[in-house]
C-alpha positions in Angstrom: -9.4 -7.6 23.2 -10.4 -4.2 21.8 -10.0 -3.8 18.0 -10.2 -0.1 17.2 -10.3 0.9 13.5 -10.3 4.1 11.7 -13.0 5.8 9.5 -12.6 6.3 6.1 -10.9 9.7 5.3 -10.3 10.6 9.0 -6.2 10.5 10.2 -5.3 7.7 12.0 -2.5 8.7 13.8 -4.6 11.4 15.0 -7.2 8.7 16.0 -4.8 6.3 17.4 -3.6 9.0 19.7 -7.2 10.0 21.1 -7.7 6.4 21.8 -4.2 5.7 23.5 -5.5 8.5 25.8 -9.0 7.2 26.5 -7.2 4.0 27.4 -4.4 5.7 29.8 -7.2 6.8 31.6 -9.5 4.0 32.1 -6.1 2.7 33.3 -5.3 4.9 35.8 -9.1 5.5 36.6 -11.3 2.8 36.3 -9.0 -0.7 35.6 -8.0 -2.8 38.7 -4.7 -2.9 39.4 -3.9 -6.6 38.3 -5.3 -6.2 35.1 -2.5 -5.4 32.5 -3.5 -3.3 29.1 -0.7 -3.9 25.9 -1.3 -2.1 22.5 -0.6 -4.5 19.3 -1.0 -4.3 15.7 -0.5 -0.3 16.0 -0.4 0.8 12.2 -0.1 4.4 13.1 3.8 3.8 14.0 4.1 2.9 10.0 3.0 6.1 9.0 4.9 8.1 11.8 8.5 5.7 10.7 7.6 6.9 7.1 7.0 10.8 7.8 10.8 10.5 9.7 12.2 8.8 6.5 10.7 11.6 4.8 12.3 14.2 6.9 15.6 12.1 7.8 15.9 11.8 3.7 15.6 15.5 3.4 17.9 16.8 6.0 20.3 14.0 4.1 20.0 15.8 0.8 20.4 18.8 2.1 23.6 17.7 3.5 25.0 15.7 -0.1 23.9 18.7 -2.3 25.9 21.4 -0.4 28.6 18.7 0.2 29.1 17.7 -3.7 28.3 21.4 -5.1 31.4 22.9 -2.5 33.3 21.3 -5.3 32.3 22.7 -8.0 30.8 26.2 -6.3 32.2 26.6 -3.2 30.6 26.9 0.4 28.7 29.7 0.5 27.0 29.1 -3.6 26.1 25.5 -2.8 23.6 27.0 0.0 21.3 28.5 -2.5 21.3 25.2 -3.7 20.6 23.5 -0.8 18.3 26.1 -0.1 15.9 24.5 -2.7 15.4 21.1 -1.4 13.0 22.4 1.7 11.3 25.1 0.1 10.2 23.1 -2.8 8.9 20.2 0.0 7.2 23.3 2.0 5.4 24.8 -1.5 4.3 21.0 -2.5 2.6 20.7 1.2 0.7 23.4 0.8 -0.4 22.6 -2.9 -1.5 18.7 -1.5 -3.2 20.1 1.3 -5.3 22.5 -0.9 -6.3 19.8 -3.3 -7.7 18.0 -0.1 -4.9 14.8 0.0 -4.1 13.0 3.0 -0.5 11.9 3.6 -0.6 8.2 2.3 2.2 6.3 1.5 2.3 7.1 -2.6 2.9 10.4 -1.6 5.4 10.1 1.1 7.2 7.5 -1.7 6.7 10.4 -4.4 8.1 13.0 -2.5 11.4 11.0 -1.3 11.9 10.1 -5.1 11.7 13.8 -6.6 14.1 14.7 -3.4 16.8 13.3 -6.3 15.1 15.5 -9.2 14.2 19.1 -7.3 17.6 20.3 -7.0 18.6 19.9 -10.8 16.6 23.5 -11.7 18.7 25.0 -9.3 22.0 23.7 -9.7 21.6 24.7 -13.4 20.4 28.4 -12.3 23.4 28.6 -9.6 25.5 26.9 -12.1 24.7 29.5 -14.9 25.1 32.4 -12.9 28.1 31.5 -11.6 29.8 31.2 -15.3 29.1 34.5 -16.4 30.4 36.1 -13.4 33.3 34.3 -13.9 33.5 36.0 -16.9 33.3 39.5 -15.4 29.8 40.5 -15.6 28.5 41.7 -12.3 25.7 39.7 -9.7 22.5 41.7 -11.1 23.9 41.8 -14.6 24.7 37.7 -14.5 21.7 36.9 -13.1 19.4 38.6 -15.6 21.1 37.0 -18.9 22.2 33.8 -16.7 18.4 33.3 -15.7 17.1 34.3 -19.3 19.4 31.9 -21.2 18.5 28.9 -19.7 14.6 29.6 -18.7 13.2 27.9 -21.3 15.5 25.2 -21.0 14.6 24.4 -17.7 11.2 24.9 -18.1 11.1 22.0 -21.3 13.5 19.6 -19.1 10.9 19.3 -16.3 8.1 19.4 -18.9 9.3 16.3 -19.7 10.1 14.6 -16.9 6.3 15.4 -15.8 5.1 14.6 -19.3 6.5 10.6 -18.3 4.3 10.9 -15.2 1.5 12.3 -16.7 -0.3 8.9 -18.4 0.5 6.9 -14.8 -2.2 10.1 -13.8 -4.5 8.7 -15.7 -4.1 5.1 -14.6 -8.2 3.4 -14.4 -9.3 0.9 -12.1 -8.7 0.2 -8.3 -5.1 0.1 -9.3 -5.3 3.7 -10.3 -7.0 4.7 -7.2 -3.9 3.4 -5.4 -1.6 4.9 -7.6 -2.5 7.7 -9.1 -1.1 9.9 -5.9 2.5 9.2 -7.0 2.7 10.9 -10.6 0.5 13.6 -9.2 2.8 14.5 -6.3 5.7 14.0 -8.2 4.2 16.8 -11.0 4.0 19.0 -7.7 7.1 18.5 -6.5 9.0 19.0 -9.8 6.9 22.4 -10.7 7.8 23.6 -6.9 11.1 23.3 -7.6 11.0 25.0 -11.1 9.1 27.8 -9.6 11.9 28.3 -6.8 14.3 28.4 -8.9 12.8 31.0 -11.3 12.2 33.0 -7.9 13.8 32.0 -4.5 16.9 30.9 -6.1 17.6 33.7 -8.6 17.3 36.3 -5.7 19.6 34.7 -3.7 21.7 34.4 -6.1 21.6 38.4 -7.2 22.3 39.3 -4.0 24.4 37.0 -2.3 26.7 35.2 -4.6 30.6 35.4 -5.3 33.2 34.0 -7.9 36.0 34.2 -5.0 35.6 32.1 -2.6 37.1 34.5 0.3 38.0 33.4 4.0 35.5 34.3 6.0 36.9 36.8 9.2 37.1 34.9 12.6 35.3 36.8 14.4 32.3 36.5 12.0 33.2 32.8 11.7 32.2 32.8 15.5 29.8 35.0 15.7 27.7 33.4 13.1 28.5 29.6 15.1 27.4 30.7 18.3 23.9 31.8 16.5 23.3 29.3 14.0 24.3 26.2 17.0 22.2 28.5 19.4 18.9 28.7 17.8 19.1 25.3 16.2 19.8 24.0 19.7 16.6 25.7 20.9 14.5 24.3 17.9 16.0 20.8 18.7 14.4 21.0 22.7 11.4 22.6 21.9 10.6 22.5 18.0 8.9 19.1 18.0 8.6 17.4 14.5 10.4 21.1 13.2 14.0 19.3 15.0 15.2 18.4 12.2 15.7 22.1 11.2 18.1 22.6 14.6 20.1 20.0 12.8 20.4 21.2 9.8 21.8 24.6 11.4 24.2 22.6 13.3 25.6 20.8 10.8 25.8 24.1 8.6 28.2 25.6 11.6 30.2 22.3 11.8 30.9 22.6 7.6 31.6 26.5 7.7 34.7 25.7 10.4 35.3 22.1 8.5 35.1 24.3 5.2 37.3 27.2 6.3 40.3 25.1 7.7 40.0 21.9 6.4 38.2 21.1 2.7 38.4 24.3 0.7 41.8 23.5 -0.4 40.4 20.1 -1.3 37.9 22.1 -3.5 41.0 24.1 -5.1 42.5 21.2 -6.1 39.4 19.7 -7.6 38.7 22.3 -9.3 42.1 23.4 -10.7 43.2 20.3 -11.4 41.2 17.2 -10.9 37.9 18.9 -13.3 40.6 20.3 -15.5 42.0 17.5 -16.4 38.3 15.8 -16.7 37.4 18.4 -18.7 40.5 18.0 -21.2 39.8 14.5 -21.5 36.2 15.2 -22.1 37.2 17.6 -25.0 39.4 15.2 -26.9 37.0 12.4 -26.5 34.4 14.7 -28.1 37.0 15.5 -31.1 37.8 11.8 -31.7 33.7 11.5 -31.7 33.1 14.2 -34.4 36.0 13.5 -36.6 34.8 12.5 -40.3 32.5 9.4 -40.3 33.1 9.0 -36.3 30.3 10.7 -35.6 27.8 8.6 -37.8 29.7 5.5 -35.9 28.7 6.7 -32.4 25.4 7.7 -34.3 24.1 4.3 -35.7 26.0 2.1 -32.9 23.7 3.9 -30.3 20.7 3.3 -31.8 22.1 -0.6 -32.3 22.8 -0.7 -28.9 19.1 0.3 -28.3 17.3 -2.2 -29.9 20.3 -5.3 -29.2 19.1 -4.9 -25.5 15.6 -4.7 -26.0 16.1 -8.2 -28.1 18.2 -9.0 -25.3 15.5 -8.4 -22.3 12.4 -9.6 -24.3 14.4 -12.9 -25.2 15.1 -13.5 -21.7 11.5 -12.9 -20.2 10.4 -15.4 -23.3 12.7 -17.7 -22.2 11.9 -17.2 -18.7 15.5 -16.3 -17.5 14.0 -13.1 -16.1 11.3 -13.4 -13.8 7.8 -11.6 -13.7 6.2 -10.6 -10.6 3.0 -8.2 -10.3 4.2 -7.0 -6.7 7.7 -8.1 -5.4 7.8 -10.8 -2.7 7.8 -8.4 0.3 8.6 -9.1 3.7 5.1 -9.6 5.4 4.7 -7.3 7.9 1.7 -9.7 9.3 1.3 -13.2 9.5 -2.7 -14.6 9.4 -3.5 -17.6 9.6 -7.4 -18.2 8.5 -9.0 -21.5 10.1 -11.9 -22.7 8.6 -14.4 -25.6 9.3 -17.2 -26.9 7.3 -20.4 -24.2 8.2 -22.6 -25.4 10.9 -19.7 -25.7 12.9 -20.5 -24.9 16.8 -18.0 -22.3 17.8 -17.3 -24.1 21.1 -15.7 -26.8 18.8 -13.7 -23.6 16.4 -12.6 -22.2 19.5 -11.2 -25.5 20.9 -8.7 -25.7 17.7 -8.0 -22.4 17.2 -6.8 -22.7 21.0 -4.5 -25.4 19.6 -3.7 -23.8 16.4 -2.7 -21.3 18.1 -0.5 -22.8 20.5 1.4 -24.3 17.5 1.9 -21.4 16.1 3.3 -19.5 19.0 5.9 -22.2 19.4 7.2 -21.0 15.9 7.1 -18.0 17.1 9.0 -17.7 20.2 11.6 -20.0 18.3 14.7 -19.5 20.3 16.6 -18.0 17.4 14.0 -14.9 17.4 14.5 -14.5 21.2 17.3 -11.6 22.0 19.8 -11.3 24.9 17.2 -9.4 26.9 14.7 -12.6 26.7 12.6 -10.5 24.1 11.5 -11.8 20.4 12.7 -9.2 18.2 11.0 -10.6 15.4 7.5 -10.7 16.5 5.7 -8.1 18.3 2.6 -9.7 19.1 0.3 -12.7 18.2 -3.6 -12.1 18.4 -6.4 -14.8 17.6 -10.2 -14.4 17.0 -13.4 -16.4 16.6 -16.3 -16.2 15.1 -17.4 -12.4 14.2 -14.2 -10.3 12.5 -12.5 -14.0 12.0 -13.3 -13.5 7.7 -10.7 -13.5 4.7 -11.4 -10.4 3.4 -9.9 -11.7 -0.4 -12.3 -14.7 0.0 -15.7 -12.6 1.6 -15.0 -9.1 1.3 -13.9 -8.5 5.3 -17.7 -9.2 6.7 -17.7 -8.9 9.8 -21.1 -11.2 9.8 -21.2 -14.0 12.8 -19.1 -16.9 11.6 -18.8 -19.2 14.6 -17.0 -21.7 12.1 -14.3 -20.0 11.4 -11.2 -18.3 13.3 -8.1 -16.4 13.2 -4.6 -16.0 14.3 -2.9 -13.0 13.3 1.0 -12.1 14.2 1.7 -8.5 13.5 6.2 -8.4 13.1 8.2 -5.3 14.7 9.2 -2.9 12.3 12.1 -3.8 10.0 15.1 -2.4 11.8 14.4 -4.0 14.7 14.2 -7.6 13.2 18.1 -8.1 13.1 18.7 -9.6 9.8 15.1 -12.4 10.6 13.6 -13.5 7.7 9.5 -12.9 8.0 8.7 -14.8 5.0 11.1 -17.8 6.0 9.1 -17.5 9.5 5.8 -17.6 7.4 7.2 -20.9 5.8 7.9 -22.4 8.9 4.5 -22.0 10.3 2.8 -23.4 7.2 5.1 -26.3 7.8 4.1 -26.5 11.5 0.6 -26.4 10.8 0.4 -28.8 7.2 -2.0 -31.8 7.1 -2.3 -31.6 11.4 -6.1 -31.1 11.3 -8.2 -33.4 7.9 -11.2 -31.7 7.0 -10.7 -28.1 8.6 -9.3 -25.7 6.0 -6.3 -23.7 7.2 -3.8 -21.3 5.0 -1.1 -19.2 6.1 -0.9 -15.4 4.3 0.5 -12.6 4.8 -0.8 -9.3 4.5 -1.7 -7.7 1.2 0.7 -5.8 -0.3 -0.6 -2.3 -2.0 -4.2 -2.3 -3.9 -6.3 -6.1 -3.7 -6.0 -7.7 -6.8 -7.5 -11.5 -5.8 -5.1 -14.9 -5.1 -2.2 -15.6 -7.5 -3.7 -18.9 -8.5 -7.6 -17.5 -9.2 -9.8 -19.9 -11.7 -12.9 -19.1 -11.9 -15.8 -21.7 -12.7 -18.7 -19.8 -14.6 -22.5 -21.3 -15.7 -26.4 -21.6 -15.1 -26.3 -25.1 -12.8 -25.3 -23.9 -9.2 -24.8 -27.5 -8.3 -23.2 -28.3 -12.1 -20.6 -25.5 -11.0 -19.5 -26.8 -7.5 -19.1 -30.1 -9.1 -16.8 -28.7 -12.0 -15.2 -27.1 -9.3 -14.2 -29.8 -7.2 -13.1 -31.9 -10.6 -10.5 -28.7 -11.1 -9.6 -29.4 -7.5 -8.8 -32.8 -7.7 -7.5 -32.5 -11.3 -4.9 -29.9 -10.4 -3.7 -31.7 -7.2 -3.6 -35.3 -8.9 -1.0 -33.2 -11.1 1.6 -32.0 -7.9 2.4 -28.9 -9.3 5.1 -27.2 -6.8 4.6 -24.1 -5.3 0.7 -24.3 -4.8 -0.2 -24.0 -1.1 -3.4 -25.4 -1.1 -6.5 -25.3 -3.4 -9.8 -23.9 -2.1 -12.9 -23.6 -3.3 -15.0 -20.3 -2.3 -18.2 -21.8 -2.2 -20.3 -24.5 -0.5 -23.0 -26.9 0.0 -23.2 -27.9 2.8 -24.3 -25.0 4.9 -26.9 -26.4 7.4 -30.5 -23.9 7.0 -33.9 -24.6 8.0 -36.2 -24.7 5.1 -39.7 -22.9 5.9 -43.2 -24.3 3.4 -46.1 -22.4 3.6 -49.7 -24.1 3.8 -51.3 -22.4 1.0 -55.3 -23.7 1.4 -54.5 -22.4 5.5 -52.9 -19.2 4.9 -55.5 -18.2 2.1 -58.6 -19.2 4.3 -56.8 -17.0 7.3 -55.6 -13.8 5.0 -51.8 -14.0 5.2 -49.9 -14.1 2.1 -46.4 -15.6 1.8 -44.7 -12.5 1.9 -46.4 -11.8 5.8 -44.9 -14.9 6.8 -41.2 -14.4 5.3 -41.7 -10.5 6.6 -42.2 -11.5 10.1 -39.5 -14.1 10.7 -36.9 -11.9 8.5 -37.9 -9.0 11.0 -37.0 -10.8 14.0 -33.8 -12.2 12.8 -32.0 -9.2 11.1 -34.6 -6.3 12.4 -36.8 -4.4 10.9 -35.7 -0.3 10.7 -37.6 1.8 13.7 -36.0 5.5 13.1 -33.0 7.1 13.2 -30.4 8.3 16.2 -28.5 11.7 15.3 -25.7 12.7 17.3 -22.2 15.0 15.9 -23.4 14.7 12.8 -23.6 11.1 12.4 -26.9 8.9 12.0 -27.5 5.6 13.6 -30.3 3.4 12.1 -31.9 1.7 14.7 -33.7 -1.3 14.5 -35.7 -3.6 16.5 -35.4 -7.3 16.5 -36.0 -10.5 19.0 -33.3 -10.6 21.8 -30.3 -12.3 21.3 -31.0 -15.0 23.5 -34.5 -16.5 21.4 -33.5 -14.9 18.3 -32.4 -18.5 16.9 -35.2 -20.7 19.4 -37.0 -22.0 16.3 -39.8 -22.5 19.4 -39.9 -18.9 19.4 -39.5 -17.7 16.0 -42.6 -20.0 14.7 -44.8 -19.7 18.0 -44.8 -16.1 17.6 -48.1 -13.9 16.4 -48.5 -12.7 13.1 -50.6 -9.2 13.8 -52.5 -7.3 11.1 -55.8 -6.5 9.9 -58.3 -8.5 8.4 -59.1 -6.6 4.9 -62.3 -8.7 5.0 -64.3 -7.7 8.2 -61.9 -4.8 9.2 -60.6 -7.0 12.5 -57.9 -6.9 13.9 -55.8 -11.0 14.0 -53.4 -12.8 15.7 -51.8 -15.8 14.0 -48.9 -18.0 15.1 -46.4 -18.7 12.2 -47.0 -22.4 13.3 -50.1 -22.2 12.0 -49.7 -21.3 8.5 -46.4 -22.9 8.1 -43.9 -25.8 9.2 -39.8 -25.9 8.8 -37.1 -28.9 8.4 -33.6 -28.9 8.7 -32.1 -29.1 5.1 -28.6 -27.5 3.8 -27.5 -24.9 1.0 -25.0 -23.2 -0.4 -23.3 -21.3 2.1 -23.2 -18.3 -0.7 -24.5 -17.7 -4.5 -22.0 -15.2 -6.3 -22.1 -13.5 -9.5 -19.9 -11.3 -12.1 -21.9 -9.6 -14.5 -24.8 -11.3 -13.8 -23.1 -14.8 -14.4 -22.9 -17.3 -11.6 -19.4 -18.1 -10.3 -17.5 -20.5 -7.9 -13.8 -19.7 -7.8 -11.0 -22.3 -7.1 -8.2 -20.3 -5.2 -4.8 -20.5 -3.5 -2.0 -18.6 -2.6 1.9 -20.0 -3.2 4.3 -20.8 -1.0 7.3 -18.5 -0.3 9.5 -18.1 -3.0 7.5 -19.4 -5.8 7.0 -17.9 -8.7 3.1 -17.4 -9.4 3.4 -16.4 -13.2 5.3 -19.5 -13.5 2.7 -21.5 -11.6 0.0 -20.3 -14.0 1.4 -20.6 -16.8 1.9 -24.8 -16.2 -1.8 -24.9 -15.2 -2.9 -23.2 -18.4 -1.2 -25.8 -20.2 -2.1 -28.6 -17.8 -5.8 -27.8 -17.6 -5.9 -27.6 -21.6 -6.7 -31.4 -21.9 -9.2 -31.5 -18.8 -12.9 -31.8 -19.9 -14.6 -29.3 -18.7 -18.7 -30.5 -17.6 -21.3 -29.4 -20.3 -22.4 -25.6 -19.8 -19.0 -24.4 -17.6 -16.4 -22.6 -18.2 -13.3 -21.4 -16.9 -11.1 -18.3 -16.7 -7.9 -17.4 -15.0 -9.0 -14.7 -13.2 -7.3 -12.7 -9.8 -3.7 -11.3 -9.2 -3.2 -12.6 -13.3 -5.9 -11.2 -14.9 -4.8 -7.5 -13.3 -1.5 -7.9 -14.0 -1.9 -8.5 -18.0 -4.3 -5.6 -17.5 -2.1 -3.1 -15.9 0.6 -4.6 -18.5 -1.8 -3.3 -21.3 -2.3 0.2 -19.6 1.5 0.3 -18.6 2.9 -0.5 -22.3 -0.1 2.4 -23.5 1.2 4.7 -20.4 5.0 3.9 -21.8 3.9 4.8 -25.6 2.0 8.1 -24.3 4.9 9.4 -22.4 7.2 8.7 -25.3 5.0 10.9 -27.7 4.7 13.6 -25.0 7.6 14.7 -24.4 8.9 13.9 -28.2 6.2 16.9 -28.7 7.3 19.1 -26.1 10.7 19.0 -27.4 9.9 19.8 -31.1 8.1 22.8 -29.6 11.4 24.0 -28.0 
């Protein structure tokens, strides 16, 4: 197994690609023939599926705009329109691409939500226009008073709609590094389309536009057909990821025939008597509302109405009728199982039942109700296990990739969502915890999925805080047992992050020795540091990159204690000027003891953090809550404490900043729109 990652910044379907090539090479090249090379886990295919939906979901809106405005404009006007939707996505490209963005998926999400929002400058432009020439003025002359009546308008109405998005900009923490990219492209997009519209639109308009919607001659019917399905045949063969252009110009052919013989008397009809007759209605409705004290009714009821369902909806959350969640439960798109045994494991022994684990798991898998006609699981794409280095939780140890020969890894990457047929992920996920609970005492083993938007810590996330390592682990392990004596459902399992019972050798110094020979302590800790972890020799420079190297013992002695304490400490005697070799054995001894297999700390306080995940379909703002009020009554050890801490704590932060951000954007655009 080859796992290839990214660096930081760089694109990585660019990066997949180059190394896709390098492997069809050593494939045709260099590999025997009997040896057979799959590609798994491939994340790049996620961002290339979400660029399509991008694309797919602006060819679509294309399409529905010129479809619902042939109703109300006819053919021809709802183009201009249309005409807005691309050129605002082309002019917000270009902006991200100057401020140096990389297409993530806050901006691809972004830019599919202001697809709904771009083309209301235009339709109001269009719309305008297309009033006052119905009134007799002509194309220049309607265009010039249409475009100055409703400028400012349209200007204030997406100053607000920004000024909404603007506190999310602002948005601190990791949480705002995640998000921040959404409100900032969506500002983009909504100012692109305010400038086409002022521009792109308005010219089209001044030149092209009509109030009667005339037949269009035959013979340029079909000449225009055999051009427009000509060229946008070509740009469908050859264009690449610019096909979805050659569509667009199909489909406009298709609608000028469908248009021409078929829907614009549908469009007559709507518009003579179908919006007639809403328009009627609309106008008495508007009478009976502003008739004597009607209008004060309509008035005070609305604002009644306002704060009856904010009652309503904070009454229910208080009640807990509607539940909280700080991401929704997604679908994983990865199952990983983490296998842990107690450190000092051998990983002969961590192999050996990660083998096993992982036959387990496979036989949930390849469950026959994921297998399809073709003998394929449709559900699961591939299933990938690792030992020792890269084998880390990165929630729990901040994705080392440190040797850990006592843990391991399964990881089962699912196909992409339209291929699943209906399966259920996180029901799978269930079903392997099942297949997998209380099989192997004493060997730690939790079933996740893979984390959803920015890390935030484990649902369940108490963390144990003092002075007394020892004191803390023990309060820790009291929680433990405390919180499982109680059976509260939906708590996988509880872990603690933290250890004692990591097996180290302990190295005392002979003092009276080491004085009468000239080393000092630090000499000694120096030289067997050095030949475990290296000590830095230079540097390596090549395309710009540096490599430190360092040199170290070989990986073979590196842990012979033999060779580590028979080795010669080297250095000069300050006394006589000499140069003298010592053997570490000679100034100092070791035994075999254990420690804690890590010491952490938050603002300078020591911590040990009791963790777990829930299982599927529990609620964890519900599971927290009962522990708060369970763990109220448990006697915590003199100097600990505890704290909730994890996916809580950042949700009743980003609740603070979100209420703030709602508040902000309220104020914002109230002042934008006493300016107008």
């Amino acid at each position: 197994m080859l796992d290839v990652k990214k660096r930081a910044g760089k694109n990585m379907v660019a990066a997949i690609e180059k190394a896709n090539k390098k492997v069809q090479d050593a494939i045709e090249n260099y590999l025997p023939a009997d040896v057979t090379v799959s590609s798994a886990n491939d994340q790049s295919k996620k961002t290339i599926n979400q660029v399509d939906d991008l694309v797919n979901n602006i060819i679509f809106g294309i399409i529905l705009v010129v479809t619902v405005l042939m109703f109300f404009l006819g053919f021809k006007n709802a183009l201009f329109v249309g005409f807005a939707i691309p050129m605002s996505m082309v002019i917000s490209f270009f902006i991200i691409e100057l401020l140096g963005y990389t297409m993530n998926t806050m901006i691809l999400f972004a830019m599919i939500m202001g697809l709904g929002m771009l083309v209301d400058n235009g339709i109001v432009v269009v719309e305008n226009v297309y009033r006052l020439m119905g009134e007799g003025m002509s194309r220049t002359e309607a265009t010039k008073k249409g475009i100055g009546e409703i400028a400012i308008p349209i200007m204030v109405s997406t100053l607000t709609t920004v000024a909404a998005f603007v506190p999310l900009g602002l948005w601190p923490g990791l949480m705002g590094q995640f998000m921040k990219y959404f409100p900032i492209t969506l500002s983009i997009v909504l100012g692109s389309s305010l400038f086409v519209a002022y521009f792109f639109n308005s010219m089209l308009v001044s030149k092209f536009m009509t109030v009667v919607d005339k037949d269009t001659p035959r013979k340029t019917l079909i000449r225009n057909t055999i051009i427009l399905v000509s060229l946008g045949a070509f740009i469908m063969l050859v264009g690449g990821s610019y096909r979805g252009l050659g569509s667009v110009m199909i489909f406009t052919a298709i609608m000028m025939w469908l248009y021409r013989y078929v829907i614009k008397g549908w469009t007559e009809k709507f518009q003579n008597r179908t919006l007639v007759g809403f328009e009627n209605w609309y106008e008495g409705f508007l009478k009976m509302a502003l008739r004597k004290r009607n209008a004060y009714y309509f008035f005070f009821g609305t604002f009644i109405m306002l704060f009856v369902s904010l009652f309503l909806f904070g009454g229910s959350v208080g009640a807990g009728r509607t539940k909280i969640e700080f991401f929704p439960n997604n679908q994983p798109k990865q199952i990983i199982t983490y296998i842990e045994y107690p450190e000092g494991t051998a990983i002969d022994r961590t192999n050996a039942i990660t083998k096993d684990i992982e036959s387990r798991i496979n036989a949930v898998l390849n469950d026959e109700m994921y297998i399809g006609e073709d003998g394929e699981n449709f559900l699961v794409e591939s299933s990938i296990s690792l030992v020792g280095a890269g084998a880390g939780n990165p929630q729990t140890d901040g994705g080392s990739s440190a040797d850990m020969p006592h843990r391991g890894k399964v990881t089962a990457s699912m196909r992409e969502y339209k291929f699943r047929r209906g399966a259920d992920s996180e029901e799978l996920r269930l079903k392997v915890q099942e297949a997998l609970k209380g099989v192997y005492p004493g060997v730690a083993i939790s079933v996740e999925k893979d984390a959803a938007g920015p890390p935030v810590g484990y649902p369940v996330n108490i963390e144990i805080s003092g002075n007394d390592y020892a004191a803390l682990i023990d309060a820790a392990e009291k929680v433990r047992d405390f919180i499982n004596s109680k059976n509260v459902a939906g708590i996988d399992e509880l872990k603690i992050d933290v250890n004692r019972s990591k097996p180290s050798i302990e190295v005392e110094i002979d003092r009276k020795k080491s004085g009468a020979l000239g080393i000092s302590a630090s000499q000694v800790g120096n030289q067997l540091r050095n030949s475990i972890f290296g000590t830095k020799a230079g540097v390596y420079k090549e395309d710009g990159e540096d490599y430190d190297i360092y040199v170290r013992f070989n990986e073979d002695i590196r842990y012979n204690t033999n060779a580590l304490f028979n080795q010669n400490i080297i250095f000069r005697d300050p006394a006589s000027g000499k140069i003298k070799e010592v053997p570490v054995s000679a100034v100092a001894t070791q035994k075999n003891t254990s420690g804690y297999s890590a010491i952490k700390h938050i603002d300078l306080v020591r911590i040990v953090t009791v963790y777990s995940g829930v299982v599927p379909g529990a609620n964890p703002n519900e599971i927290v809550t009962l522990l708060k009020e369970e763990l109220k009554g448990f006697d915590m050890p003199d100097g600990t404490e505890y704290a909730f801490t994890g996916e809580m704590e950042e949700q009743e932060a980003q609740m603070m900043f979100l209420m703030g951000a709602l508040v902000t954007g309220m104020f914002l655009i109230f002042l934008i729109l006493i300016f107008q």
